[in-house]
C-alpha positions as CSV (number, residue, x, y, z in Angstrom):
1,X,0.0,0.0,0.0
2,X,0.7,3.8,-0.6
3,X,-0.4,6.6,1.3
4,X,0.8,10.2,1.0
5,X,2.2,9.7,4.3
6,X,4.9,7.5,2.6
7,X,5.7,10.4,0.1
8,X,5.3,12.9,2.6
9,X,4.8,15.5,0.1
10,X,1.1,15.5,-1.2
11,X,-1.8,17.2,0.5
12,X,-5.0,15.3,0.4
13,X,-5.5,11.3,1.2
14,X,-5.1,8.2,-1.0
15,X,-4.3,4.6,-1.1
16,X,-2.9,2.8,-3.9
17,X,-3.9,-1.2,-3.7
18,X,-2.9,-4.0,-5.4
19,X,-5.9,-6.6,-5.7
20,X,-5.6,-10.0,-4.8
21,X,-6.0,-13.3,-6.4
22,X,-8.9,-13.5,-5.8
23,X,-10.0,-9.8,-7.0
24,X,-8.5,-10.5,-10.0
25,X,-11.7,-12.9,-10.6
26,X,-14.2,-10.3,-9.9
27,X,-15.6,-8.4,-12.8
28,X,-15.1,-5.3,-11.1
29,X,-11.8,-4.6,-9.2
30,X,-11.4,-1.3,-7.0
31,X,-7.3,-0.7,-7.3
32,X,-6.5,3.3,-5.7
33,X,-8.6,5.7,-4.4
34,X,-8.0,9.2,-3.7
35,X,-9.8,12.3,-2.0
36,X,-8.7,16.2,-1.6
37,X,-5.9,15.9,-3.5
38,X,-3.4,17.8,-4.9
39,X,-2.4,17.2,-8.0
40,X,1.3,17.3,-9.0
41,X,2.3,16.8,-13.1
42,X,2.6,13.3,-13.8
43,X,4.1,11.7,-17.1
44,X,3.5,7.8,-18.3
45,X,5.1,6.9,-21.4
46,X,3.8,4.0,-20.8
47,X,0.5,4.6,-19.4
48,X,-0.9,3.2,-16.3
49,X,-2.9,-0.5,-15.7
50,X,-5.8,0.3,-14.7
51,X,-8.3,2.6,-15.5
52,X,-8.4,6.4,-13.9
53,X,-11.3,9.0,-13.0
54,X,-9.6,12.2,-12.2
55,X,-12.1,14.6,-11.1
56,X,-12.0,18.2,-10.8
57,X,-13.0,19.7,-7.3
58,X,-10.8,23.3,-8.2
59,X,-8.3,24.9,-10.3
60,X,-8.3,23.6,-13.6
61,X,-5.8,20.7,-15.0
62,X,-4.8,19.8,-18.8
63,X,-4.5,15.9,-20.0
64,X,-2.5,15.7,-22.7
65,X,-2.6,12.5,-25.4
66,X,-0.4,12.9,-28.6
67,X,-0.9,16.2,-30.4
68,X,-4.5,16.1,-28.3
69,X,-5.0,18.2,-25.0
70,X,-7.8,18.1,-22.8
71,X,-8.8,20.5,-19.8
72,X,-10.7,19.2,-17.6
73,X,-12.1,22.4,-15.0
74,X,-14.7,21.9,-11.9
75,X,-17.6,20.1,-13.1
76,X,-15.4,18.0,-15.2
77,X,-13.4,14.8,-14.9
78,X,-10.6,12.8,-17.0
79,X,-11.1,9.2,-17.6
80,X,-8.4,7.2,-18.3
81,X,-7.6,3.6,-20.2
82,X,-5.5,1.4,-19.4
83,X,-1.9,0.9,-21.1
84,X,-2.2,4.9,-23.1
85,X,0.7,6.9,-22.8
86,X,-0.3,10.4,-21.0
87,X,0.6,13.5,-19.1
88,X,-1.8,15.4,-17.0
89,X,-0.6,18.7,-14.9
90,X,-2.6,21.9,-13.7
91,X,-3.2,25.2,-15.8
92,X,-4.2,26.5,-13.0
93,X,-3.1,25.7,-9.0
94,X,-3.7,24.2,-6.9
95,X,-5.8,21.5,-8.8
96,X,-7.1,19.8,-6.5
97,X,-9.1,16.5,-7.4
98,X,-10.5,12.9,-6.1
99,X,-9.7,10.2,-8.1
100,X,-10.2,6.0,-8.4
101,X,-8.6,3.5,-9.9
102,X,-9.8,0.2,-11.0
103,X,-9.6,-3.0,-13.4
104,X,-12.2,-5.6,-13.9
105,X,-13.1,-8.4,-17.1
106,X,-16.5,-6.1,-17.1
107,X,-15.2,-2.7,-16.7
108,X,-14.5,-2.2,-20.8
109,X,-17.3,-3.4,-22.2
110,X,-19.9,-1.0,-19.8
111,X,-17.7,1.9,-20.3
112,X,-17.8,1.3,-23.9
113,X,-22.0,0.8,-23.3
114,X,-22.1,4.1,-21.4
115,X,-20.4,6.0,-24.5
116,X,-17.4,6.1,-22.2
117,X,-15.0,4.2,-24.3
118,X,-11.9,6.4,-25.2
119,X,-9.7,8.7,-23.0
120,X,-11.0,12.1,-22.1
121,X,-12.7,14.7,-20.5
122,X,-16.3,14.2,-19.5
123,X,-18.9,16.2,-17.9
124,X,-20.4,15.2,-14.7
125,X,-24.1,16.6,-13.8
126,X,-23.9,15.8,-10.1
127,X,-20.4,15.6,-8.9
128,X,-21.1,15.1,-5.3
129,X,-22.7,11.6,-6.6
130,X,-19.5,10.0,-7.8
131,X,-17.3,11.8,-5.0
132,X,-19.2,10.1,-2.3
133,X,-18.3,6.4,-4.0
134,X,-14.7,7.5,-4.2
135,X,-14.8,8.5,-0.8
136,X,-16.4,4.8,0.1
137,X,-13.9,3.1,-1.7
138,X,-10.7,4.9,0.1
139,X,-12.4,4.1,3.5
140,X,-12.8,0.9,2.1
141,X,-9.1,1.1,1.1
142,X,-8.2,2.0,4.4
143,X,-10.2,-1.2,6.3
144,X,-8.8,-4.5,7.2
145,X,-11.8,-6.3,6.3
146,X,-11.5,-9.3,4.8
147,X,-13.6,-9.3,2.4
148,X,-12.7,-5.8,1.8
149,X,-12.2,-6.9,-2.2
150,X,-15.9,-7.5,-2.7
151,X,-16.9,-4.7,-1.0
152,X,-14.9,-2.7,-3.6
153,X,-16.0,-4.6,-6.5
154,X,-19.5,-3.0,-5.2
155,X,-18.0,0.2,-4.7
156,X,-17.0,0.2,-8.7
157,X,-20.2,-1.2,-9.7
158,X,-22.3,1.8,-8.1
159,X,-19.6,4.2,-9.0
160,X,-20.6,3.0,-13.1
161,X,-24.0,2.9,-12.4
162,X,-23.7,6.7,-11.4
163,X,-21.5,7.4,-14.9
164,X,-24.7,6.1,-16.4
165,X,-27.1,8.8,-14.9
166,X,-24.3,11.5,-14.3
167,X,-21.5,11.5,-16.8
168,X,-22.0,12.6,-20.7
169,X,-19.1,13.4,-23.3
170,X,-17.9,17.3,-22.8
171,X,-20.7,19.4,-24.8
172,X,-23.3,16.1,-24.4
173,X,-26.3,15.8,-22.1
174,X,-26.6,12.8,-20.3
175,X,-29.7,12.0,-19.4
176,X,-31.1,12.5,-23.0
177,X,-28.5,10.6,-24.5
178,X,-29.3,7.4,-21.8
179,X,-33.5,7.8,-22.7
180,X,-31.9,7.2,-26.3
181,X,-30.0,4.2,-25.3
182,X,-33.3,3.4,-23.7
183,X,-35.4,3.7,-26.5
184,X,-35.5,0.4,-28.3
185,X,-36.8,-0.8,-25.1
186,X,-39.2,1.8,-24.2
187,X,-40.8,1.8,-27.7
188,X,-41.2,-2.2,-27.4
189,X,-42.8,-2.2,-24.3
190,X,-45.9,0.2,-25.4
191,X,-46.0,-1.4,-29.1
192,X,-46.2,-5.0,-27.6
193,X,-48.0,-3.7,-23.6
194,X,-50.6,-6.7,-24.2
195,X,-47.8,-9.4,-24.8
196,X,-46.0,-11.1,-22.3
197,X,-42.5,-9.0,-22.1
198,X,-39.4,-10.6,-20.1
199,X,-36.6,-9.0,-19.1
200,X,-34.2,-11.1,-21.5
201,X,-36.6,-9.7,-24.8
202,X,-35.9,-5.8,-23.7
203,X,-32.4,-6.2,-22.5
204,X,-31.5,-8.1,-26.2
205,X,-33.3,-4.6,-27.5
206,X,-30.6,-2.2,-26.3
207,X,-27.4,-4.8,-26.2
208,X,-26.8,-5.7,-22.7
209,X,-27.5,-8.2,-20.7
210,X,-30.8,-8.8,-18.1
211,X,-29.1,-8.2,-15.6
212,X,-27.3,-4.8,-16.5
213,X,-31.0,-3.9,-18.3
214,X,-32.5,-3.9,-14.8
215,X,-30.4,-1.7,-12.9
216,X,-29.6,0.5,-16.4
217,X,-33.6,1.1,-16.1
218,X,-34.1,2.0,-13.1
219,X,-31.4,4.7,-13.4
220,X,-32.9,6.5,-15.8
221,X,-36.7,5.8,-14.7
222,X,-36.4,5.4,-11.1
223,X,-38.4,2.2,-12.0
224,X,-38.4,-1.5,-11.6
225,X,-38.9,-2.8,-15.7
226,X,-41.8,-4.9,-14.4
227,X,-43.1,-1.9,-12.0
228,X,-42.8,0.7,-15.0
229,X,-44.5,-1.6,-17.6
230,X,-47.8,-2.4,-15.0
231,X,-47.7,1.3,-14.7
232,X,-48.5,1.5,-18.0
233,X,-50.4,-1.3,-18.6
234,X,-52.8,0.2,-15.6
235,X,-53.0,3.8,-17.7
236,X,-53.7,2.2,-21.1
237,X,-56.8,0.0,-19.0
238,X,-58.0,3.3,-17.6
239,X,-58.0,4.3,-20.9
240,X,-59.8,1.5,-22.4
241,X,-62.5,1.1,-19.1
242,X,-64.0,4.2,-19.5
243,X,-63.3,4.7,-23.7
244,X,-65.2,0.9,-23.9
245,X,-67.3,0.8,-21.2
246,X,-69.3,-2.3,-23.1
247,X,-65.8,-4.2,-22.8
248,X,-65.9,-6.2,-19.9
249,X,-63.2,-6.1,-17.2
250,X,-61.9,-9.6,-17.5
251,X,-61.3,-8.4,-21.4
252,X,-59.8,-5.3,-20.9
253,X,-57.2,-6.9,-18.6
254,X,-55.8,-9.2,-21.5
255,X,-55.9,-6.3,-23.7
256,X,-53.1,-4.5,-21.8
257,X,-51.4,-7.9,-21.1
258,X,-52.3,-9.5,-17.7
259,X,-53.5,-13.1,-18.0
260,X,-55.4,-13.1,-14.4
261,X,-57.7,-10.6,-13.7
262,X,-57.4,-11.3,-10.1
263,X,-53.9,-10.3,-10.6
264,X,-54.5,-7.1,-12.9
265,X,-57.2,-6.0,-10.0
266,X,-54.4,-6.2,-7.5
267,X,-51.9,-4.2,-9.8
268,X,-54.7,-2.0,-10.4
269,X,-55.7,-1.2,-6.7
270,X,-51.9,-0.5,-6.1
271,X,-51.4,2.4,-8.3
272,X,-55.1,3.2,-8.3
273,X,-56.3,2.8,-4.8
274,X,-59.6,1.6,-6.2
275,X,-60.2,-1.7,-8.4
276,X,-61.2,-1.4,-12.1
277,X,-64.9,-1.6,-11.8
278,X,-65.2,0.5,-8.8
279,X,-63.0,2.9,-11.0
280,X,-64.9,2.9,-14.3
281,X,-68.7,3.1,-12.1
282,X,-66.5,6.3,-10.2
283,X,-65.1,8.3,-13.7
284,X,-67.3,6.8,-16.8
285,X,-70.5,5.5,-17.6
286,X,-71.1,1.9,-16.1
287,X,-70.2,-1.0,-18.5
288,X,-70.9,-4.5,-18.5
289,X,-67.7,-5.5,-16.5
């Protein structure tokens, strides 16, 4: 381990890991963390092995790639690849950043998902989001838990979940750009709202897997898949109880896709308070549910 202690010349705290056999095997591996600190000019020829978030708390600093330069000012942070020869120093002191370090088998291909997948400077809508994971993960850092390993592989995991609501290409806007990742998905699921829809059919629409679908989902939505689509599966049926009141209940409720109408009553009552019949007697003329 490495702490600025060691060095004795660096405001700010940080710890610099090196994972374990075992961590190596996890698809998400949390390797430095770093908080408050002061940035001094560093130069890799070589690059460095794992990936880096550098983010911007003041002053202003200027990553350098090739003939390309980046600044990266508050508001802003640099993400680094693995293995890509860089320089990074302030333009303007102190520049004071946090920053993480990690690796992982999964860490490429959702950075590459989240329209993160070359070096550079990226915007970030709510800073105090990400800087509270890279807090966690230096505490985390810091512990002698054993299982300290996994609890950083979570660490990383939240810490890209919050790139994915939070972090857009300099110039881009995030959320808009994630509802369009999103959209495949979205468009499926009022096109086909009276089919049976699993989370393995909308995940294969936008490229990931179910898993990753879920939690990408609820991100942007602050839903559940399964809770957004009865939410609107319960707006097209209040639509349909009071535009058809001849339709019978039992009907309606395969029209928007639930095969048991005890079940669709239940879903109903949740977001309605009321059940369907009580609902279409309440707001529309009475049918023959």
């Amino acid at each position: 381990m490495e702490n600025q202690h060691d060095r004795g010349r660096r405001d700010g705290d940080f710890v610099l890991g090196q994972p374990s056999e075992i961590e190596n095997e996890l698809p998400y591996q949390l390797v430095g963390a770093g908080c408050d600190f002061f940035q001094y000019p560093v130069k890799r020829p070589f690059g460095f092995p794992a990936f880096q978030w550098i983010q911007t708390i003041s002053g202003t600093g200027s990553l350098s790639q090739g003939d390309d330069t980046h600044t990266a000012r508050p508001g802003e942070g640099l993400l680094l690849h693995p293995n890509e020869p860089h320089r990074y120093q302030a333009l303007e002191d102190p520049w004071y950043v946090h920053w993480i370090t990690f690796s992982g088998y999964h860490v490429r291909d959702m950075l590459s998902y989240l329209g993160m997948s070359t070096t550079g400077v990226y915007g970030v809508a709510e800073p105090m989001a990400l800087a509270s994971h890279i807090r966690k993960a230096l505490g985390i850092l810091k512990s002698d838990y054993p299982l300290r390993g996994i609890d950083g592989s979570v660490v990383v995991y939240q810490l890209m979940m919050d790139f994915f609501k939070f972090v857009h290409s300099a110039g881009g806007t995030s959320h808009d750009a994630h509802v369009r990742r999103l959209k495949p998905a979205l468009d499926r699921i009022e096109r086909e709202i009276h089919r049976s829809l699993t989370l393995e059919d909308l995940a294969q629409e936008v490229g990931v897997t179910p898993q990753y679908f879920c939690e990408l989902f609820k991100s942007i939505t602050r839903y559940r898949p399964t809770e957004y689509i009865n939410q609107r599966r319960v707006e097209r049926a209040k639509n349909l109880l009071l535009r058809n009141p001849r339709d019978k209940v039992h009907d309606i409720a395969r029209q928007v896709g639930f095969e048991s109408d005890s079940y669709f009553s239940t879903v109903f009552r949740k977001y309605e308070g009321v059940s369907p019949r009580t609902y279409r007697e309440t707001n529309g003329p009475l049918g023959g549910g």
